[in-house]
N, C-alpha and C positions, 0 to 999 in steps of 0.2 A: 328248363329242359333237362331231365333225366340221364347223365350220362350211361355210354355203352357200358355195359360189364365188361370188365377184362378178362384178357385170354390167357393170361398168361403171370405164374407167381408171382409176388411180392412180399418174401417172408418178413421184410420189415415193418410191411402196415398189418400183419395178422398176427395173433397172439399164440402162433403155434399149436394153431388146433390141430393138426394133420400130425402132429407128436403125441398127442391125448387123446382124439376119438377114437383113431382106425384101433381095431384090435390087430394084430398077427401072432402067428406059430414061428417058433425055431425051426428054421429050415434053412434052404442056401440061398435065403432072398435076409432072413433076421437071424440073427442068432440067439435069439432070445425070445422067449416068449411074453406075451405083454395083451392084456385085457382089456375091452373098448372102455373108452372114455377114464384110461387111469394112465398119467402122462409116464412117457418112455424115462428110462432109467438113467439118460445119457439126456435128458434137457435140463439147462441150465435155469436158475432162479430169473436171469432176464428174456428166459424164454429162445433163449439161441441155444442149439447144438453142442455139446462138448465134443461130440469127433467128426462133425460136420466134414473137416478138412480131408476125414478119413472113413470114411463111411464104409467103402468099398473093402478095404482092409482089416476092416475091424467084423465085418461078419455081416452089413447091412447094405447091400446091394439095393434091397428093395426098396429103400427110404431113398437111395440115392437115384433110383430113377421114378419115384413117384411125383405126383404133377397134378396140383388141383385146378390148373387151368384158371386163373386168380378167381375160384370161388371163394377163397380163405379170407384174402381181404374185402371180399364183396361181402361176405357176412358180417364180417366186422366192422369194413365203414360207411357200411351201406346200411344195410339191413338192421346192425345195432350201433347204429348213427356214431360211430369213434369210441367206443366202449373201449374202458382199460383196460378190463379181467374177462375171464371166461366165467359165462354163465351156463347151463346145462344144454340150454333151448337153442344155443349155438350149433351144438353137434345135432342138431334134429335139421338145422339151417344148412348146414354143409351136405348133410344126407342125400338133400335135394337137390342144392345148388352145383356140386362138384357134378353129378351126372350132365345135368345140363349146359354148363359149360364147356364143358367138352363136346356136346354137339355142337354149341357155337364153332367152337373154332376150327370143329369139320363143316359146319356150314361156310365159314369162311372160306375156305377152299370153294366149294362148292358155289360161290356166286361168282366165280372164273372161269365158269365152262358154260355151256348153252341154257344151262338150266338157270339160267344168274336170277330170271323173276319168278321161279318156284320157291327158290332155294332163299330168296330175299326175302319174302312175304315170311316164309316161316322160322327166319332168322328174328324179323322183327315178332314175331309171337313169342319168340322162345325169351329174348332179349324182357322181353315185358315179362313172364314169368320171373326172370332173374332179379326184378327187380319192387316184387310185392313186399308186402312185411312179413313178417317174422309168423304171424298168425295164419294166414291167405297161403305159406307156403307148402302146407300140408296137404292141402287140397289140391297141389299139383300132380297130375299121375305120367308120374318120370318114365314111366313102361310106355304110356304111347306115346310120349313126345316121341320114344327111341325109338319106334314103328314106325314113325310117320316119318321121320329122319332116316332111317333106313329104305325106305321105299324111295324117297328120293336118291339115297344114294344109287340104287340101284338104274335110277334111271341114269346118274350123272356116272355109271361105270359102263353101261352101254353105248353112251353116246361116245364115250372117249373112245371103244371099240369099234364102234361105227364098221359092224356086221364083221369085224375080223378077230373075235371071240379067242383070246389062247383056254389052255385047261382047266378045266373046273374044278378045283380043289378045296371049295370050301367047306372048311369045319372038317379039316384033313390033318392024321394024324404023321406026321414028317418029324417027329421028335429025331434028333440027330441022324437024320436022312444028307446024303451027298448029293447036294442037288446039283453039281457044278457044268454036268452033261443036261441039264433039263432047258429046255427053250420053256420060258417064264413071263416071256413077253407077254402082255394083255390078260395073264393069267388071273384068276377068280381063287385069292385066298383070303378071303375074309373068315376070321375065326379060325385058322389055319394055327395048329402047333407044329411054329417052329422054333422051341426050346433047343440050342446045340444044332441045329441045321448048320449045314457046310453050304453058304452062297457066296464064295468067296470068286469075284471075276463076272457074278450072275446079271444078266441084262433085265430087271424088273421096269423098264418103261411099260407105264399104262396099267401094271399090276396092280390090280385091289388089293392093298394091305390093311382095311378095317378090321381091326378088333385081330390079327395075327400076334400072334404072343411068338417074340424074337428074344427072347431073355437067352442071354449068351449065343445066339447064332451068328455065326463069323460073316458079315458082311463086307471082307477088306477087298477092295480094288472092285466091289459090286456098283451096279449103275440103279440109282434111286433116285434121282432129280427127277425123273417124272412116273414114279409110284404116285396114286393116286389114295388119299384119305388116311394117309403117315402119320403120327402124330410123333411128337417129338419125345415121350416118355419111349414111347416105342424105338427109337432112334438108341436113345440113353441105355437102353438093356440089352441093346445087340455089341458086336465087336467090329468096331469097322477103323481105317486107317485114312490117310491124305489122299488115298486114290478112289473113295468114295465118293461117290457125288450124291447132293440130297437134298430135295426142294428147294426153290428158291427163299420159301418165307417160311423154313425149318433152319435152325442153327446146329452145327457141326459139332457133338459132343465134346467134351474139352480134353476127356479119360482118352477117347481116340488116340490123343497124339503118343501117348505111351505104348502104342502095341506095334509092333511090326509089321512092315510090308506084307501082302499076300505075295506068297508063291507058288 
């Protein structure tokens, strides 16, 4: 039997392909600029991070909260069966696999709410996708898995509404918006820029936070244990403290504990 794909890193069984493929810009996520598929300037010959400890400090925010959702090792131990080195056909493997693990582990959520045997059936399709060869994986079309994954989310953000709908804000630009007077309950921000958003104290139960981009937004002393479809990179790029609360099957950023109370 085929084990599940994992949800979640294991930079130890992967050959630090998420250092080598991704391309990025200098900006306030890298401070450097660096070309797809040409390994970053700060990985080491065993394949581990030189400033790993310091990511955040040194200019790289954005490596410190990115998250392949363990497609990394899944190409590696799966898909090129415990392979040493990196070969090209890897980063054509991650392409694919990194999108779709990431729905898994919002479908994981998703088979906790009423929709448990929509959201099951097409966990197991997705799951079987993640688990072709290296050839078969081309021909997967990552755009509708995401369609079809979103249409179910959409059913599993209604049902948690269950006809008491907050505002509709998706694909809303809140770039360092105060939202701290805003009632957010049940609210609809999926795709939602909130870059520097001030939700500091904010009550997001039942809030859609799919695909919301929280890079730096203060969510200290915010209520997030029952935001719906969080993901935990998402967690990682916002600013939150000990008076956060945040899913149950999401872990508490570790940076957190350096920042200050809200007040």
């Amino acid at each position: 039997m085929t084990a599940s794909p994992p949800r979640s890193a294991d930079c130890s069984r992967c050959l630090a392909l998420c250092c080598v493929g991704p391309s990025f810009a200098a900006s306030a996520d890298f401070a450097v600029d660096k070309p797809a598929r040409t390994p970053c300037r700060h990985l080491r010959p065993d394949d581990g991070c030189g400033i790993h400890d310091r990511l955040r400090s040194r200019g790289f925010p954005g490596c410190a909260v990115f998250d392949c959702f363990g497609a990394g090792q899944q190409v590696v131990q799966v898909t090129f069966s415990g392979a040493r080195r990196r070969v090209p056909a890897m980063f054509d493997a991650l392409e694919v696999l990194r999108p779709l693990h990431e729905v898994l582990a919002l479908l994981d959520e998703a088979v906790r709410t009423p929709l448990a045997a929509e959201a099951g059936e097409l966990r197991d399709r997705v799951e079987a996708m993640a688990t072709l060869p290296a050839e078969a994986l081309g021909g997967v079309d990552v755009g509708a898995v995401r369609r079809e994954a979103g249409a179910l989310f959409d059913e599993v953000v209604a049902a948690a509404h269950a006809g008491r709908p907050g505002p509709d804000l998706r694909g809303a630009d809140l770039l360092g918006a105060d939202l701290r007077r805003r009632d957010l309950r049940s609210a609809r921000l999926r795709g939602a820029l909130l870059v520097g958003a001030d939700l500091r104290r904010v009550d997001l139960d039942r809030a859609e936070l799919l695909g919301a981009d929280l890079r730096g937004a203060d969510v200290r002393g915010a209520r997030l244990a029952g935001a719906l479809l969080l993901t935990a990179p998402q967690l990682e790029a916002a600013r939150g403290d000990a008076h956060t609360t945040v899913p149950a099957h999401l872990d508490r950023p570790t940076h957190w504990t350096a920042l200050p109370s809200a007040r």
